[in-house]
C-alpha positions as CSV (number, residue, x, y, z in Angstrom):
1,X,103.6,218.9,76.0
2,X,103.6,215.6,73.9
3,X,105.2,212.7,76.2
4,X,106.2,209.0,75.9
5,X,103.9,206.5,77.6
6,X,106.8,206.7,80.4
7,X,106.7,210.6,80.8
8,X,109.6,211.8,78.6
9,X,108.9,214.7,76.1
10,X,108.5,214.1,72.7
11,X,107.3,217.3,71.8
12,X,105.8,220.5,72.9
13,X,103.5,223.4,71.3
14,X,104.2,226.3,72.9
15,X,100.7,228.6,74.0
16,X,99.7,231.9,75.8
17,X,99.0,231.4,79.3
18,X,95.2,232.9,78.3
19,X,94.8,229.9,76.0
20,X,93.3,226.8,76.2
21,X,94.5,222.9,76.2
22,X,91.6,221.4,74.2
23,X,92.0,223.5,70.9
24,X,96.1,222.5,70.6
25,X,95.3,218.5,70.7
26,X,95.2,218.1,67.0
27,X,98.8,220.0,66.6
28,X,100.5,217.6,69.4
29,X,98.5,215.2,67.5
30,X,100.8,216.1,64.8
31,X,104.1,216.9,66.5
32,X,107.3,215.3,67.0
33,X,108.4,211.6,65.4
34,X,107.3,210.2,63.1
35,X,105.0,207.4,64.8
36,X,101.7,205.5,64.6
37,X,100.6,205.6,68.5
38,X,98.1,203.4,69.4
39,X,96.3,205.6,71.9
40,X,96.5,209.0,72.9
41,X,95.9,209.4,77.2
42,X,95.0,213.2,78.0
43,X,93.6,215.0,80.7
44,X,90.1,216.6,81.4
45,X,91.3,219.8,79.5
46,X,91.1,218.1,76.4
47,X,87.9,216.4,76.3
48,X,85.8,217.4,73.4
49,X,84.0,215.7,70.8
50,X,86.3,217.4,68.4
51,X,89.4,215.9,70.0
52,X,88.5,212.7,70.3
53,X,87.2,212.4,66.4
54,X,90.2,214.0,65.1
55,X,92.2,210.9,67.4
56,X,90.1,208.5,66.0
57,X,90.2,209.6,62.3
58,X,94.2,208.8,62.7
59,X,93.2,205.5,64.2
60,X,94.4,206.3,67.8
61,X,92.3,205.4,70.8
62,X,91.6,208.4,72.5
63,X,91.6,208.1,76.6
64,X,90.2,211.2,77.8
65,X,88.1,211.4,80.8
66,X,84.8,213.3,80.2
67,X,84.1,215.8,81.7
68,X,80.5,215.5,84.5
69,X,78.3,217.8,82.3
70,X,79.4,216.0,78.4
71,X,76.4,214.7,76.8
72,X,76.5,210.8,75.4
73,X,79.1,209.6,77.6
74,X,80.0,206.1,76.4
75,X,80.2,202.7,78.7
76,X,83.5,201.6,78.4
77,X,86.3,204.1,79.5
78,X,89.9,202.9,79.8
79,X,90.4,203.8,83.0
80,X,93.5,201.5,83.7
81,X,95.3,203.0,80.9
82,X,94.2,206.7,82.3
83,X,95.6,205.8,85.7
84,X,98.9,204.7,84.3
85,X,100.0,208.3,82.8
86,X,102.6,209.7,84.5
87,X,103.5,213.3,85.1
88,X,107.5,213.9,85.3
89,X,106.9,217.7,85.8
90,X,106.6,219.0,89.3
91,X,107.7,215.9,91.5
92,X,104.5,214.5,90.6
């Protein structure tokens, strides 16, 4: 699910349970209005090399944590920005 910095859906691309997060980021990339964000905050689940280029090459920031065994990990991770996500589903 695509949200709003404040947790409300923007848009959603619906998957098998069997699938995976990381290969659907550049479709939500693409999905619902029709908006420049400045940064795109996803979980673990999505961290790739793959993702993060294709948020770059729009020119969005990508915040996505790396994961312990990724390869290269930079210096600088916005981690303020991370812990500000909020999750709407679950009670959370």
């Amino acid at each position: 699910m695509k949200t709003d910095f404040d947790g409300h859906p923007v848009a959603f691309d619906l998957t098998g349970g069997e699938k995976g997060d990381a290969p659907h980021f550049t479709v939500l990339l693409c999905l619902g209005p029709d908006v420049d964000p400045r940064a795109v905050v996803a979980d673990k689940g999505y961290a790739s090399k793959a993702n993060r280029q294709a948020a770059r090459s729009r020119g969005i920031t990508p915040v996505i944590p790396r994961k312990a065994n990724e390869r290269g990990k930079p210096g600088f991770f916005a981690k303020a920005i991370y812990k500000r996500r909020t999750y709407r589903a679950g009670g959370r």
